[in-house]
Each structure stands twice: as structure tokens, then as C-alpha cells.
N, C-alpha and C positions, 0 to 999 in steps of 0.2 A: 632711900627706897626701903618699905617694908613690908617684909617676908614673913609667911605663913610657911610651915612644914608640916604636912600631915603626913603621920608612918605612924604602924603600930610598935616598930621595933623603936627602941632608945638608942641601939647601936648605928642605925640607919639615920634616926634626927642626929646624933650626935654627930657623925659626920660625914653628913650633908651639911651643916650647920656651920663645924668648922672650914670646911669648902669655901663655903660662902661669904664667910668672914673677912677674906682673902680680898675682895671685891669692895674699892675703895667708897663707892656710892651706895652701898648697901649700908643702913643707919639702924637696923631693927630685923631680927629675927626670933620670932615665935615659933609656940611647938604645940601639936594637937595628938595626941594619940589615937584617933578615928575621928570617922565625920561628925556624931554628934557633937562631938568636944568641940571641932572646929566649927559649926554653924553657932555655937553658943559666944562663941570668939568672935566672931563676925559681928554679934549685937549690939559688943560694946568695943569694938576696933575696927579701922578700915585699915584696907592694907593694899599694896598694888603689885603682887604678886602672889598666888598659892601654888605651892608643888605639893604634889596628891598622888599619895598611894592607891593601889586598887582594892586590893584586898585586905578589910581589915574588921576587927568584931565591931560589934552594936550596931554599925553604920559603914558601909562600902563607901568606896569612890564615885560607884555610879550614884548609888541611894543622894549622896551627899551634893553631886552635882543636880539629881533632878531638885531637891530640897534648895539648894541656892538661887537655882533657879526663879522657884515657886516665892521666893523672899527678896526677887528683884535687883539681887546679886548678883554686880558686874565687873568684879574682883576678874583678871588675868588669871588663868588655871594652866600648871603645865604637871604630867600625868608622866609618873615613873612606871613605863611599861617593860612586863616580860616581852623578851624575842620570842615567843612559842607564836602557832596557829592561836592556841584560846588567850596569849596576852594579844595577841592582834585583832584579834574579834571583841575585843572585851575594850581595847585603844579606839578603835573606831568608832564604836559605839560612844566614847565620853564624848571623842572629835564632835559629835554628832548632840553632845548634851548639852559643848560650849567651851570643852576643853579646848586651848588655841594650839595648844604644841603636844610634845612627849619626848622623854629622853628614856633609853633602856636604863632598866634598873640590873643590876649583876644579880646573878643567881647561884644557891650551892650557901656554902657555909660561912664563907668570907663575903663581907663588903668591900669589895677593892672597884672603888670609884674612879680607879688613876685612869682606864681607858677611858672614861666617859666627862672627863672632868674639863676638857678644853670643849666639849658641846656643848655642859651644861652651864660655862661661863659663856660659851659666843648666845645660847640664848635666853639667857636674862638679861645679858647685855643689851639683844633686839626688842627684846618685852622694855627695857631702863627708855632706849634711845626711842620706840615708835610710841608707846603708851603713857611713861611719863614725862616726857620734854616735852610731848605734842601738848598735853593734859593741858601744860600751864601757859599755854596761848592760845587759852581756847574762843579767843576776839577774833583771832586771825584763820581770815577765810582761807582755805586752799586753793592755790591755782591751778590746780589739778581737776576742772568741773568735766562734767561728761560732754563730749563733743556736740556742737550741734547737727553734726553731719549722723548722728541718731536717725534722722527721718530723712538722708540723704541716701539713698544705697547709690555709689557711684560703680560696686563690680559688681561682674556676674558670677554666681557658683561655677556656671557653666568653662569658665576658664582658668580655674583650678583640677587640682588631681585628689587632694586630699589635705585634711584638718587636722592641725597640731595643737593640741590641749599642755600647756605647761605649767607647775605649781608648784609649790612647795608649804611651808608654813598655811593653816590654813586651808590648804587644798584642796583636801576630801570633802569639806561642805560644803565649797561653794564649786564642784564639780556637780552633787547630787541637784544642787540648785539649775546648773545648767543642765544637766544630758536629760533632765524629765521631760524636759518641754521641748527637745528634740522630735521632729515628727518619724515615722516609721519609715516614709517615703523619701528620708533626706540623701541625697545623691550621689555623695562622698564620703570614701571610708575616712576613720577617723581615729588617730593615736593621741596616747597619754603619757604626760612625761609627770611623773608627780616622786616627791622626794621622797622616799621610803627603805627601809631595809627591808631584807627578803621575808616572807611571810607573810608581812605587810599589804603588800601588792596583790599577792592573791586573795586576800580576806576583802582589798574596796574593791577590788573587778568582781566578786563576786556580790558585794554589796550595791555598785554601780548598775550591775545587768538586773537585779531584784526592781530598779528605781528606771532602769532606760527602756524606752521601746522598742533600740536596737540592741542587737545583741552584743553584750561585753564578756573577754575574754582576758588573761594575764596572758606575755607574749611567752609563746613555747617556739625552740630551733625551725625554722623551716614551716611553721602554718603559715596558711596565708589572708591577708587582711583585704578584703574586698567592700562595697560600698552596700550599707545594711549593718554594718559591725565596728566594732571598736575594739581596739588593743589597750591594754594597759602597759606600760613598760615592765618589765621584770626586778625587783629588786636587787642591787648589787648586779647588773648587769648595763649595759649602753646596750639600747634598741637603735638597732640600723636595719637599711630595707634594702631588696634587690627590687626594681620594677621590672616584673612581668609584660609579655605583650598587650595581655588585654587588660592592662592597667592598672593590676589588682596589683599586689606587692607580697611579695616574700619576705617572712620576719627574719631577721638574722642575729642571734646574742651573740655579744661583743666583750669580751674581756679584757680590754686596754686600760688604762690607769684611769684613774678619777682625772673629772675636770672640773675644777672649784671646789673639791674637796667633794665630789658628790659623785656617784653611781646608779640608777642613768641620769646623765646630763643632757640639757635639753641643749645644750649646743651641739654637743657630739650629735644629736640625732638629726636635728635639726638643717647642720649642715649639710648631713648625706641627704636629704631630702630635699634641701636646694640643687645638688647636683643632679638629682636621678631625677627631677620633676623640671630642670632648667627654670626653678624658682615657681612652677606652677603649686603653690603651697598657699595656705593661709595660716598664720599662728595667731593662738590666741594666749597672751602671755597674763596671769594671773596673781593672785596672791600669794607671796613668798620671798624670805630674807636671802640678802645676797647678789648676784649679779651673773649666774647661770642663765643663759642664752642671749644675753644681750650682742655678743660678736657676731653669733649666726642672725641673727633679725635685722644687723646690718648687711649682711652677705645677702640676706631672700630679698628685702627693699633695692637693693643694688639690679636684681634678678626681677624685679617686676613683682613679687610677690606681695600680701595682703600682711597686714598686724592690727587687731585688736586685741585692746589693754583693756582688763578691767580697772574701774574706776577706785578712788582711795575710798570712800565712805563704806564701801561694800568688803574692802579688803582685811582680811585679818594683819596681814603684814605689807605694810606697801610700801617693795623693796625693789623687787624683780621687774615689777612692771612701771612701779616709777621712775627707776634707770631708763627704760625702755623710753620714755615718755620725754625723760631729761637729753636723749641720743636722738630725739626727732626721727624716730625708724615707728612710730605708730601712726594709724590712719585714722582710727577711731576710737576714744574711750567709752566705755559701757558700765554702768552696774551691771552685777551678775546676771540679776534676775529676765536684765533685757539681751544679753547674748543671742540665747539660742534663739530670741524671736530677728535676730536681725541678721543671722546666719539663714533662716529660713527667706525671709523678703528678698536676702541674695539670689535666691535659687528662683523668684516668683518673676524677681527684675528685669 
């Protein structure tokens, strides 16, 4: 596997570098000092990963991704972000340019990488195992096609209570993809479990409500989620719900330990929504690494409830939902782009 580092600092390539050296499948690491340097790199090397700073002279992170872009560059991008509101405004935005991932970069005077060094080994590892093992069987068809029960709606909206969006890797665009073509008039409130750290979360709900017809919101203690709206999960927090009489639901933040290594977990939420709904739920399980809510999607299918999978060809990372797929707990797979219109036909059926 070969690696590209783009950072304007030597102390940051330097190690980062030897990080990654560490990583028995990794055969080649390069170093770019800003983006011009690295699109020039690009012309005469291919490589099947980039990690990309943001901020850096002659040429940014963002500049550098629209510029790849426009050069038909399909190089893997993963984006060292600050934890601040402007590194999360400024993260979503690359999410948004093509970048597939992000790891925080540390901030202050030291480079101490050691907190962040088993994330940024689990995903290169996800980028080694989804992007280049697939690469080189590229004859072999997936048996993962989109269902043909596409043009089948066998339930009704009408016998649910509310829509569970889950995601990780990936996420953020192919949520933008889904919640636009949501109608105004759609009948069920509807939550988001997507992997993020805090800051994060409030920067896509706020980028999600710009892009939705309904109104999107990050989860705060005790609002309440009624149908017309959307919650985002709070970063560093598990979203759980109280059901209300008239069916709306009460947000509740949760401070119990991580599960899968992640904060919110779409199982943690997921389950309580099987109990409080006695499975009137629909999930729609998405792109992202790992195997966060696969337990509960057996617990709602048990319960009567609904699971669509998005499809591999649409997926940035197809982990989450191909487990799902592989556990016989899904009803239907979909590309993204055909979701929201097959959640609406629910509702027309």
C-alpha cells in the first residue's frame, strides 16, 4: 500500500510517517508539503491512500481536494481535522469535496499522536481491507445487488412510529443525498445516529437542516422530536427516547460507556426504540466500518420492525450494513439515491 502525507509541518510528516511504518502492508510513504506539491505528485505516482492537512500555504486542503477532483482523482482522502466548531465546519466541507474519512489531528505545541494512533491504524487498515483487496478482483461481481423488492413496497409508513438513520464512515454525504428528497409532508419523526465527536454533530445538523425540507436539529436534554423534524444524535453522547402520549418522543442524553468503541451507538439507541415503539421502528442502516447496530436490527426484525440497507456500490465503506446483510435482519437494499423515494411510496402504499 502507498501512502501520500500532505502537512506543511516536517515534525507532523515526520511522525506520522513513522506511525505508519509500523503497518506491515504499508510498502511506500511519500511526503508533500501543501497541496500544490501533492497534485504535482499525483502526475507522476498513483498511490491508494492520501492523508491531508487542512490548513496549509500556496494551496489548502480544501483548494487541493476541489483541484483533484477537477484532474479526475480517485485517490482515498483521509483529512487531519481540528476538534474546534471552524475544524468541523471546514471537515465537513472536504466530507463534502470527497474526503472519505478524518482523524483529529492534536493541537498546542506537541505532536503527541499516541491518543489518536490505534484510530488512525483501525482506518487505514479499513481504507487497505475495503479499497485495495476489493481493487484487485475487480471481475468479481458483488453479491450484494439492490433488491428487487425496489418496486415492491410490501409495508405501510402508516405502521410505524419513527425512522432511524444510522452511519458512520461516509455518512455525512450520503445522508445529504438522502434527507433532500425527503418530502415536507413526510409523516414520521426521524433520528440520526452518525459517528462523530462532539462539535461535529452540531456543524452536519446544521448543514443537514440548510439541505432538508424538514427541520433538522442536534439532540439537546429533554426537546422533543415530533414528525416534521429530525434529530441528530449528539456527539459523545447515546441518544435514547421517552415516548410521549401523542407519540412524539422525548430526547434523553445518555452517558454510559461506549459500545463498539463508539458514542452514540446506534445500538444503544436503537434498542430503546425497539422497546418504547414495541418494534414499530424502521432502520435504515448505511455506510460505515465496523458492526455498531447489528444486535439491535436483530432485536427490531424479532419485533416486527422494517431494515433497509444501503447498497455497496453507493457506500463509502461497506461494513455496517453489509454485516446487516450477511445477519439476514434486512428487507430491502437500496442505493442511496433511491431511499428517500422508497420511504415516501411507503407512506403513498
Amino acid at each position: 500500500m502507498k501512502l501520500l502525507i500532505v502537512d506543511d509541518s516536517p515534525l507532523a510528516r515526520a511522525i506520522i510517517g513513522d506511525l505508519l511504518k509500523k503497518l506491515d502492508f504499508i510498502t511506500q510513504i511519500d511526503t508533500a508539503r501543501n497541496g500544490k506539491s501533492a497534485l504535482d505528485m499525483l502526475q507522476n505516482n498513483s498511490y491508494d491512500l492520501i492523508i491531508l492537512d487542512v490548513e496549509m500555504p500556496i494551496m489548502n486542503g480544501l483548494k487541493f481536494l476541489e483541484e483533484k477532483k477537477n484532474i479526475h482523482d480517485t485517490t482515498p482522502t483521509i483529512m487531519l481535522s481540528s476538534l474546534t466548531k471552524e475544524g468541523s465546519e471546514i471537515t465537513l466541507k472536504a466530507l463534502e469535496l470527497g474526503a472519505i474519512d478524518f482523524i483529529p489531528k492534536p493541537t498546542g505545541n506537541q505532536y503527541s499522536f499516541d491518543n489518536i494512533q490505534e484510530e488512525l491504524y483501525q482506518k487505514i487498515r479499513n481504507v487497505y481491507n475495503d479499497f485495495i483487496l476489493r481493487k484487485k478482483d475487480t471481475n468479481k461481481k458483488s453479491e450484494y445487488v439492490s433488491s428487487v423488492s425496489i418496486y415492491q413496497i410490501s409495508r405501510k409508513l402508516s405502521e410505524f412510529e419513527i425512522v432511524l438513520f444510522g452511519s458512520s464512515t461516509g455518512g455525512p454525504r450520503t445522508l445529504v443525498n438522502i434527507l433532500k428528497d425527503i418530502p415536507k409532508n413526510f409523516p414520521l419523526p426521524i433520528a440520526i445516529i452518525q459517528h462523530m465527536p462532539e462539535f461535529f454533530t452540531f456543524t452536519l445538523a446544521s448543514r443537514l437542516n440548510q439541505i432538508a425540507k424538514l427541520k433538522v436539529f442536534e439532540a439537546e436534554q429533554e426537546e422533543i422530536l415530533k414528525p416534521g423534524s429530525i434529530v441528530v444524535a449528539k456527539g459523545n453522547k447515546h441518544l435514547l427516547f421517552e415516548r410521549l402520549q401523542d407519540k412524539t418522543f422525548k430526547i434523553l442524553l445518555d452517558d454510559s460507556p461506549k459500545i463498539h468503541a463508539v458514542r452514540p451507538s446506534i445500538d444503544k439507541t436503537l434498542e430503546n426504540l425497539v422497546n418504547i415503539t414495541k418494534g414499530r421502528t424502521i432502520a435504515v442502516i448505511l455506510t460505515g466500518m465496523g458492526k455498531d447496530g447489528i444486535e439491535s436490527l436483530k432485536l427490531l426484525k424479532k419485533h416486527g420492525g422494517f431494515v433497509i440497507a444501503q447498497d455497496e456500490e453507493t457506500s463509502t465503506i461497506f461494513g455496517m450494513n453489509k454485516r446487516a446483510i450477511e445477519e439476514n435482519v434486512v428487507d430491502v437494499v437500496l442505493p442511496d439515491y433511491k431511499i428517500a423515494d422508497y420511504l415516501t411510496k411507503m407512506n403513498e402504499f
